[in-house]
C-alpha positions as CSV (number, residue, x, y, z in Angstrom):
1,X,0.0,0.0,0.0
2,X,1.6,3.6,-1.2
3,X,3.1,4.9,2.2
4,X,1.7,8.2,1.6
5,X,-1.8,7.0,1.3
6,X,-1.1,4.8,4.7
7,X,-0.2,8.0,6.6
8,X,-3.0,9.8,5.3
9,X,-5.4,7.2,7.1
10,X,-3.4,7.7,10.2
11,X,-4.3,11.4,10.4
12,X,-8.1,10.7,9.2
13,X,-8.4,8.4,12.2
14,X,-6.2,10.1,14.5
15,X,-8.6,13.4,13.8
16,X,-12.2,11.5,13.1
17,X,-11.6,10.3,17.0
18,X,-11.6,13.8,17.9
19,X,-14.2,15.3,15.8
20,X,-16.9,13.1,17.1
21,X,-17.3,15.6,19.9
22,X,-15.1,18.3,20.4
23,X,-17.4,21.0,18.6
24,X,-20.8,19.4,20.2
25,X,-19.8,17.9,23.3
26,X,-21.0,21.7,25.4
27,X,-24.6,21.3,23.9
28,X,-24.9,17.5,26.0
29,X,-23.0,18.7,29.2
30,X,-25.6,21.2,29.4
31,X,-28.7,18.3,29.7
32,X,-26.4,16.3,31.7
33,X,-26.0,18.7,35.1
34,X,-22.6,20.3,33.8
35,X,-23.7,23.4,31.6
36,X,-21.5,25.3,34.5
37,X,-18.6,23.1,33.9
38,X,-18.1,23.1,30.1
39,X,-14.9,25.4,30.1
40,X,-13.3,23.0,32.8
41,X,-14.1,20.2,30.5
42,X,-11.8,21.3,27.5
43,X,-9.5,23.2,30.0
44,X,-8.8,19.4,31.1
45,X,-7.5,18.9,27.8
46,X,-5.5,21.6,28.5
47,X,-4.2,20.8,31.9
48,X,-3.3,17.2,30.6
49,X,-1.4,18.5,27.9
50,X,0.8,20.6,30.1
51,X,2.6,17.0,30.9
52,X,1.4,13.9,28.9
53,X,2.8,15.1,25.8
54,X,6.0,15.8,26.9
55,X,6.1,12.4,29.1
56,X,4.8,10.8,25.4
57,X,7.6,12.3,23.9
58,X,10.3,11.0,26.3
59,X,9.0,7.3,26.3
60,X,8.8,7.7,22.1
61,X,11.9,8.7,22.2
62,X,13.8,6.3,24.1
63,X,11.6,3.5,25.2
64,X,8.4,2.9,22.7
65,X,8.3,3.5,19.1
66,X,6.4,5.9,18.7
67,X,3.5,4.8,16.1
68,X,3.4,1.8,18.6
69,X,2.9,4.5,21.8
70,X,0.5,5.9,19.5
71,X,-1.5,2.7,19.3
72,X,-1.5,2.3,22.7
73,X,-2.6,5.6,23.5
74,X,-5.7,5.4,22.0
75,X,-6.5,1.8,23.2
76,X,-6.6,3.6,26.6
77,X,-8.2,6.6,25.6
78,X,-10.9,4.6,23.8
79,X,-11.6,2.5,26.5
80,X,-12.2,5.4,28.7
81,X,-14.1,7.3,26.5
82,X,-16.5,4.4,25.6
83,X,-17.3,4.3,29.7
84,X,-18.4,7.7,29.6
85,X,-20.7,6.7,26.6
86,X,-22.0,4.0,29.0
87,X,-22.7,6.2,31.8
88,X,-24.8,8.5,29.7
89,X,-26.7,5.8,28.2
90,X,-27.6,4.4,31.6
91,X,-29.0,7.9,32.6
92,X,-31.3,7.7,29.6
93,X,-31.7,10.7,27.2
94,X,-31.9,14.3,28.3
95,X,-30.9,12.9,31.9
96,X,-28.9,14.3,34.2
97,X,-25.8,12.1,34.6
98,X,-26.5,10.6,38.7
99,X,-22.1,10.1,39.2
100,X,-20.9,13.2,37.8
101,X,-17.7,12.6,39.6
102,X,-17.0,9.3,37.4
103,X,-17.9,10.6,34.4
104,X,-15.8,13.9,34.8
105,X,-12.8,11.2,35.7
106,X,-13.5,8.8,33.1
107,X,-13.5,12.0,30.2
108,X,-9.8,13.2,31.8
109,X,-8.4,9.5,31.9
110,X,-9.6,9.8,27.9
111,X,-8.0,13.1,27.2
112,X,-5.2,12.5,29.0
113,X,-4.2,9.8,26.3
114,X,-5.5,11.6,23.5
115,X,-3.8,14.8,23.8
116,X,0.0,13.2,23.2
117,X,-1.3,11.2,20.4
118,X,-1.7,14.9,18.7
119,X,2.4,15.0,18.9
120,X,2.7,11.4,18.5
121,X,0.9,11.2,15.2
122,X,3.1,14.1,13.7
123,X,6.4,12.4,14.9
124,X,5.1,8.6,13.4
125,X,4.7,10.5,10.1
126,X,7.8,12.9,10.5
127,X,9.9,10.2,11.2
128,X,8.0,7.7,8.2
129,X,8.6,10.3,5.9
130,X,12.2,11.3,6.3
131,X,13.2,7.5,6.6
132,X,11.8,7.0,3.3
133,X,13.7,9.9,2.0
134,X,10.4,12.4,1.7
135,X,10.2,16.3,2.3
136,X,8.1,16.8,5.3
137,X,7.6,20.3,4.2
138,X,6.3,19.3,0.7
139,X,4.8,15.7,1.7
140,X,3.2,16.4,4.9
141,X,0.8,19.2,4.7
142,X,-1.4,16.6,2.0
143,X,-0.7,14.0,4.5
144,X,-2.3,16.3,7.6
145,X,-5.3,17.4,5.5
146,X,-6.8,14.2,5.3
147,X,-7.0,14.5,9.2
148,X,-9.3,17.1,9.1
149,X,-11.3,15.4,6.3
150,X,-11.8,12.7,9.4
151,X,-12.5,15.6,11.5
152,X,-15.2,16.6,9.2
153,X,-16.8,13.6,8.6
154,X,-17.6,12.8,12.4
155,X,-18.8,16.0,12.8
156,X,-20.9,15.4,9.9
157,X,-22.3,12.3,11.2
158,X,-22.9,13.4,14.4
159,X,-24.6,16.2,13.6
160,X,-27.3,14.3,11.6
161,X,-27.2,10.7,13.2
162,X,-29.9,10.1,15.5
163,X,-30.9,7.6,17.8
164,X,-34.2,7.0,19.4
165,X,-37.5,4.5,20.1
166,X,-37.6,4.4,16.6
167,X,-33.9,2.9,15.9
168,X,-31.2,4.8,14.5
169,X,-31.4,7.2,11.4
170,X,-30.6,10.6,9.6
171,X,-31.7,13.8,9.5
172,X,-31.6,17.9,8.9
173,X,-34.1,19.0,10.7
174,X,-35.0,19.9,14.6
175,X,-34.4,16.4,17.2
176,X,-33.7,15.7,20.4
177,X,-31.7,12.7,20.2
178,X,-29.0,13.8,17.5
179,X,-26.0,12.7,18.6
180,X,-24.2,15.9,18.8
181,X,-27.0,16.6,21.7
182,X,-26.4,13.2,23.5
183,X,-24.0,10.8,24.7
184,X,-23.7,8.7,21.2
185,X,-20.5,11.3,20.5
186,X,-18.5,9.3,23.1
187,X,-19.8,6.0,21.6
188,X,-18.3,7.0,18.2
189,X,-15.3,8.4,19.2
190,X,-14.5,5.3,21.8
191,X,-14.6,2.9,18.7
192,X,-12.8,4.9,16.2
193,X,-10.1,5.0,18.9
194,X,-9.9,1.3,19.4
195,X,-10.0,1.5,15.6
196,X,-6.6,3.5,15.3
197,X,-5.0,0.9,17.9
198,X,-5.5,-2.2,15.9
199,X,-4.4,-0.1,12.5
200,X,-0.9,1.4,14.7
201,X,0.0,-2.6,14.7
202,X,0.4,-2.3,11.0
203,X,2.8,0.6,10.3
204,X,6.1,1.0,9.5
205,X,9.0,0.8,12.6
206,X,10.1,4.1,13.5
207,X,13.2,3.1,14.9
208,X,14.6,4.6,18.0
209,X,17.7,6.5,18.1
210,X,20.4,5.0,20.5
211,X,22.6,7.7,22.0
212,X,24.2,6.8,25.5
213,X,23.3,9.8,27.5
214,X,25.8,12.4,28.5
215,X,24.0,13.9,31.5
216,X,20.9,14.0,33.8
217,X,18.8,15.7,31.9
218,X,19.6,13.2,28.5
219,X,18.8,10.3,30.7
220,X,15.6,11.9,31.8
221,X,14.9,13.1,28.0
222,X,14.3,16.6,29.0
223,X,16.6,18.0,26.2
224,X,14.0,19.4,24.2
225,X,13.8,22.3,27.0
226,X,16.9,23.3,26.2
227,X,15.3,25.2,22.9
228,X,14.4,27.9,25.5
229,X,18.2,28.4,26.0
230,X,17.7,30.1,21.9
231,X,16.1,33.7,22.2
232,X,14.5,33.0,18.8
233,X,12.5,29.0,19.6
234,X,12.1,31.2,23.4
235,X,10.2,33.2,22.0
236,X,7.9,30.7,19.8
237,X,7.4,28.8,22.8
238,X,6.1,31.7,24.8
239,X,4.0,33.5,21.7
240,X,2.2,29.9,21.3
241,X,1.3,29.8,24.5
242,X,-0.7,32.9,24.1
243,X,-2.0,32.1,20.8
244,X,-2.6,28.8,22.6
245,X,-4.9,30.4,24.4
246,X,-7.1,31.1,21.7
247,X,-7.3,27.3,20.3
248,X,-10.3,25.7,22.6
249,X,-12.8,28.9,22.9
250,X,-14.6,28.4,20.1
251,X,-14.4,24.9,20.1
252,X,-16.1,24.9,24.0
253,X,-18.6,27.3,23.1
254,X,-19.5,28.2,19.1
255,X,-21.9,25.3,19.1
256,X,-24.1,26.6,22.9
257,X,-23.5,29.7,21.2
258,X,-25.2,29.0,17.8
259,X,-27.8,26.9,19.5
260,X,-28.9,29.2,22.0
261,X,-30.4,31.0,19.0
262,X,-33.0,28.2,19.1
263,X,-34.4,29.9,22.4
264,X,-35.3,33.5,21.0
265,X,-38.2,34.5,20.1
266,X,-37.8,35.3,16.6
267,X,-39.3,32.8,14.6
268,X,-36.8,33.4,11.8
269,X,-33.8,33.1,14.0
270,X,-35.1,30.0,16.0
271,X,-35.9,27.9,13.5
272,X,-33.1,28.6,11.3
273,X,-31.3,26.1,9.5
274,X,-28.5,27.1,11.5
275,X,-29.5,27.3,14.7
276,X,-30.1,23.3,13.9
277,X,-27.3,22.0,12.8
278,X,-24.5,24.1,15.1
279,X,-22.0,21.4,14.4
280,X,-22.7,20.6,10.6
281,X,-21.8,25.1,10.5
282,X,-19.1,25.0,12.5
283,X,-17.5,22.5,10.2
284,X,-17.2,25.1,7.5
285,X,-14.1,25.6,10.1
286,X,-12.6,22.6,8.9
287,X,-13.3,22.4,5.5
288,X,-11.6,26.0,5.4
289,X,-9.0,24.1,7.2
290,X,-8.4,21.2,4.8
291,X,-7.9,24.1,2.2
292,X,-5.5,25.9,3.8
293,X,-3.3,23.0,5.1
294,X,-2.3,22.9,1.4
295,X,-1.2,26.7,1.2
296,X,1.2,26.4,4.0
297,X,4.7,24.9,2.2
298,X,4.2,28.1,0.0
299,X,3.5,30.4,2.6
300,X,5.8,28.9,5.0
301,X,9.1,28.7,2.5
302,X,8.0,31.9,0.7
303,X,7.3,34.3,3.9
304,X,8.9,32.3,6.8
305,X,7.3,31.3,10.3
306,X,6.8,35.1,11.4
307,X,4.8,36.0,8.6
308,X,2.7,33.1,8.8
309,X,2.0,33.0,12.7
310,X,1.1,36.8,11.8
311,X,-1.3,35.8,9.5
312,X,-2.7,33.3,12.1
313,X,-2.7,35.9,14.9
314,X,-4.9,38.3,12.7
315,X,-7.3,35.6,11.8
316,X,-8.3,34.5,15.4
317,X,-9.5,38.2,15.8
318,X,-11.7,38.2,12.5
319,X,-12.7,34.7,14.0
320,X,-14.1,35.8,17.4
321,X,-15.1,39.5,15.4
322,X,-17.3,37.9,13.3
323,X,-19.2,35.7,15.4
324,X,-20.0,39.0,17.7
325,X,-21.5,40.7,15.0
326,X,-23.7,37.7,13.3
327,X,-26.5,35.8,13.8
328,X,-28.2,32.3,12.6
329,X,-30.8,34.0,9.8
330,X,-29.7,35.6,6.7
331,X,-28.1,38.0,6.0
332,X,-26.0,37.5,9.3
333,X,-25.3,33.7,8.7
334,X,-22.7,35.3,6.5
335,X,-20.9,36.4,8.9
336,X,-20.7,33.1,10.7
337,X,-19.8,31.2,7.8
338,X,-16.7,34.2,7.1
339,X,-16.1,33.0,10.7
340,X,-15.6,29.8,10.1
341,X,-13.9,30.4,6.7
342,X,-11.1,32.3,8.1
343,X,-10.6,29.6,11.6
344,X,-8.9,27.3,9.1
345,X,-6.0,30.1,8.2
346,X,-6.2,30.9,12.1
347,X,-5.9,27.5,13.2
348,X,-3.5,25.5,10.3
349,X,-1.2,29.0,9.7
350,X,-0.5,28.6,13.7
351,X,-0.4,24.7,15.0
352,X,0.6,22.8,11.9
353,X,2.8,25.3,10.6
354,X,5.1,25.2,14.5
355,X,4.9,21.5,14.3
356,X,7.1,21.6,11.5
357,X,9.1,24.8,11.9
358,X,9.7,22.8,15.5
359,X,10.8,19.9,13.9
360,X,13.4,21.8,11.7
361,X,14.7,23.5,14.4
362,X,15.9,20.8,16.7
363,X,18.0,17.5,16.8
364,X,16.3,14.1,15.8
365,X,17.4,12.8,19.3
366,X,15.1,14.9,20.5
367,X,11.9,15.0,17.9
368,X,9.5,14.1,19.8
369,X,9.8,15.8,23.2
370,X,10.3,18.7,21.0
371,X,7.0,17.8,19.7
372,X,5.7,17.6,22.9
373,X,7.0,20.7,24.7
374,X,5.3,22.7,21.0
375,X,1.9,20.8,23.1
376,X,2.9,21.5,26.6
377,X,2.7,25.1,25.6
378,X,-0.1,25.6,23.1
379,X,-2.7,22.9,24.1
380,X,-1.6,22.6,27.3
381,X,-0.4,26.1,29.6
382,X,-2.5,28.2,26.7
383,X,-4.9,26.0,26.3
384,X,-5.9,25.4,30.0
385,X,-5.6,29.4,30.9
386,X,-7.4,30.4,27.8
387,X,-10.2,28.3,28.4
388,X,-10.8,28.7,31.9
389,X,-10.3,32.8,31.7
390,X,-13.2,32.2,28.3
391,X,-15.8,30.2,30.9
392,X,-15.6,32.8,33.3
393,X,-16.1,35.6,31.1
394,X,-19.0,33.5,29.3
395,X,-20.4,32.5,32.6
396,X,-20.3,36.1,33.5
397,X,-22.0,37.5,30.7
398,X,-24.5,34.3,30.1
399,X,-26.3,31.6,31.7
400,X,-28.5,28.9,31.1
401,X,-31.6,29.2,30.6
402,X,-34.3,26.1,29.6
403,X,-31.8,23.8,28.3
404,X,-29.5,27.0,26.2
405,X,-26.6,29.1,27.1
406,X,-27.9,32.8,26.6
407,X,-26.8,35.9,27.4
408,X,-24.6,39.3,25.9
409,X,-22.6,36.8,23.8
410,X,-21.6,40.0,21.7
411,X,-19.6,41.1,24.6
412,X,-17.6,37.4,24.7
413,X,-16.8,37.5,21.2
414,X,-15.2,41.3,21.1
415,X,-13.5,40.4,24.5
416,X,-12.0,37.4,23.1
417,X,-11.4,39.4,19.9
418,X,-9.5,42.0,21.6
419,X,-7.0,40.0,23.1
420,X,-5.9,38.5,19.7
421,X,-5.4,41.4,18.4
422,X,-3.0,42.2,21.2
423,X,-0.9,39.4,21.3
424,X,-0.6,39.9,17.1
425,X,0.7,43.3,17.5
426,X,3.4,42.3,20.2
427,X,4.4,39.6,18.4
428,X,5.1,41.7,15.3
429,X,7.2,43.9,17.6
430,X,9.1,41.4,19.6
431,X,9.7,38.2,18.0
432,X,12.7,38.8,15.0
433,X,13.7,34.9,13.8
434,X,16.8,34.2,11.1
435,X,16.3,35.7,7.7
436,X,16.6,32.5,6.4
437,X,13.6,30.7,5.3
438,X,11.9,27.4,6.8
């Protein structure tokens, strides 16, 4: 089978697992008793990232393979997740869930193995590539796409699958029991998980590098940190973290946001095709994504890394901007849909651009903590602080009310807005890399 090809169902897998519920997983906390807790549920991807990734990185490194750690990773993580479906489906539709406490623990033992596999994945196919003599700049962005295709397609499916009295089935229209209201999300992502593990048995060896270790930290596998000893990776590190802090607000609350429209009392807003389907609009965000994926060896060799995180920066603030000035019914759907349009140049330009400028920048003994520490800052300090600070300002400014989060969202948005543009202008100020181009 072409290796290429093989990859590229890695990264639909390793992405499909996620998409199942990341975008829709707010609108069912809210029906199960933890509407207040949403932020606190993707900050726990977050906090988990801060050290799994990097403690992934070190075993890939110098214990496990790591398309093999990768395999195992999700076996866990599926597992866990598949519990959580369990637990939901014992409650019953629209339920609130009677051991919040196990659920809440069975969801962080899930994410907690997910989260490296986000590093791991890029490492397997890093590592695949250049051992079969292939240009990860040129050969991996068509390789990462197909990862969001997976995305997509979950997202799809959830957002029209149903299940009820009357069995299982599709539809566009107003239900209850879609999944991406109810606890079938977990179901789907818990066996695409356990679907990745068996395929990880059938990859290439990434073999490990043996170096006898000259000091502590070596034997430890905490070399990666030495990047921070550079003014210019420094610098990455620190600006990712703040960017970082953009990546899970949207992600927690776009799809209560969009779906609290089906509370007002406009007729024409409510019953919007929109207001519906939150999750089928919000994956305009990676469809956009898909697209731009494929502009970034141009953009990256052409303009270099600063150029391009710039061009991320700017697009997070037209991201939150737009979705405070639009609404479900025409003509401000537009606006939505430019939202989502321009997440894919915020969110590929930024996270899948560092992953390789990280990997060109350090030693291959290294390559996957490195990998890691890129997580430890963006998904995991960012992340966390990001999403926490975001639920307090939307719990401040909304509540729920009859089973949808409503409230002076406008107010969210242009807060969250603001900051982006902040961190874009200091980081056109401070950060200065080589002249040389990546």
């Amino acid at each position: 089978m072409n290796l290429k090809f093989r990859l590229s169902l890695m990264n639909f897998l390793e992405f499909a697992v996620w998409g199942a519920y990341l975008t829709c997983m707010g609108n069912y906390l809210g029906t199960a008793g933890l509407g207040a807790q949403i932020s606190w549920f993707y900050a726990l991807q977050g906090i988990v990232s801060i050290f799994m990734p990097t403690l992934m990185g070190i075993v890939a490194d110098k214990y496990i393979q790591p398309q093999r750690l990768l395999g195992i990773c999700h076996l866990i993580a599926g597992a866990a997740m598949l519990c959580c479906w369990y637990m939901g489906l014992s409650a019953g539709f629209g339920n609130e869930l009677p051991n919040k406490g196990l659920f809440i623990g069975m969801y962080t033992l899930s994410v907690a193995f997910y989260m490296p596999t986000l590093a791991l994945s890029n490492t397997t196919a890093f590592t695949i590539l250049k051992n079969n003599g292939l240009d990860t700049v040129k050969d991996f962005p068509p390789i990462r796409v197909l990862g969001t295709v997976g995305f997509i397609i979950t997202m799809w499916f959830v957002n029209c699958a149903v299940w009820d009295d009357g069995g299982f089935g599709f539809t566009l229209g107003e239900n209850a029991h879609k999944f991406q209201y109810t606890y079938m999300q977990f179901f789907v992502s818990g066996v695409l998980s356990i679907v990745l593990f068996l395929y990880c048995l059938t990859l290439p060896e990434c073999k490990l590098e043996k170096k006898p270790a000259q000091s502590l930290s070596e034997s430890l596998g905490l070399n990666a940190f030495r990047l921070f000893k550079t003014k210019k990776m420094a610098l990455f590190f620190i600006f990712s973290a703040l960017l970082g802090m953009s990546l899970q607000v949207t992600n927690g609350y776009a799809g209560p946001f969009i779906t609290s429209f089906k509370g007002s009392a406009d007729a024409l807003i409510s019953q919007s095709f929109a207001a519906n389907n939150a999750t089928l609009l919000t994956s305009i965000s990676q469809v956009s994504e898909a697209l731009c994926i494929l502009m970034i060896p141009f953009f990256l060799k052409r303009y270099g890394i600063k150029v391009v995180m710039l061009i991320a920066m700017f697009a997070w603030v037209l991201r939150f901007g737009f979705f405070g000035i639009g609404n479900p019914a025409m003509p401000g759907v537009i606006l939505f849909i430019l939202s989502c349009i321009v997440y894919g140049v915020a969110f590929d330009f930024f996270n899948v651009s560092g992953a390789m400028f990280v990997d060109q920048e350090c030693d291959p003994s290294v390559k996957a903590s490195a990998q890691g520490l890129f997580m430890l800052m963006t998904n995991g300090l960012g992340a966390t602080i990001g999403t926490l600070a975001a639920g307090e300002i939307v719990n401040h400014f909304c509540t729920w009310e009859n089973g949808f989060l409503v409230g002076d969202w406008q107010s969210c948005w242009f807060i969250f807005a603001t900051y982006a543009l902040i961190v874009a202008v200091s980081f056109a100020l401070i950060f200065h890399p080589d002249k040389k181009k990546h």
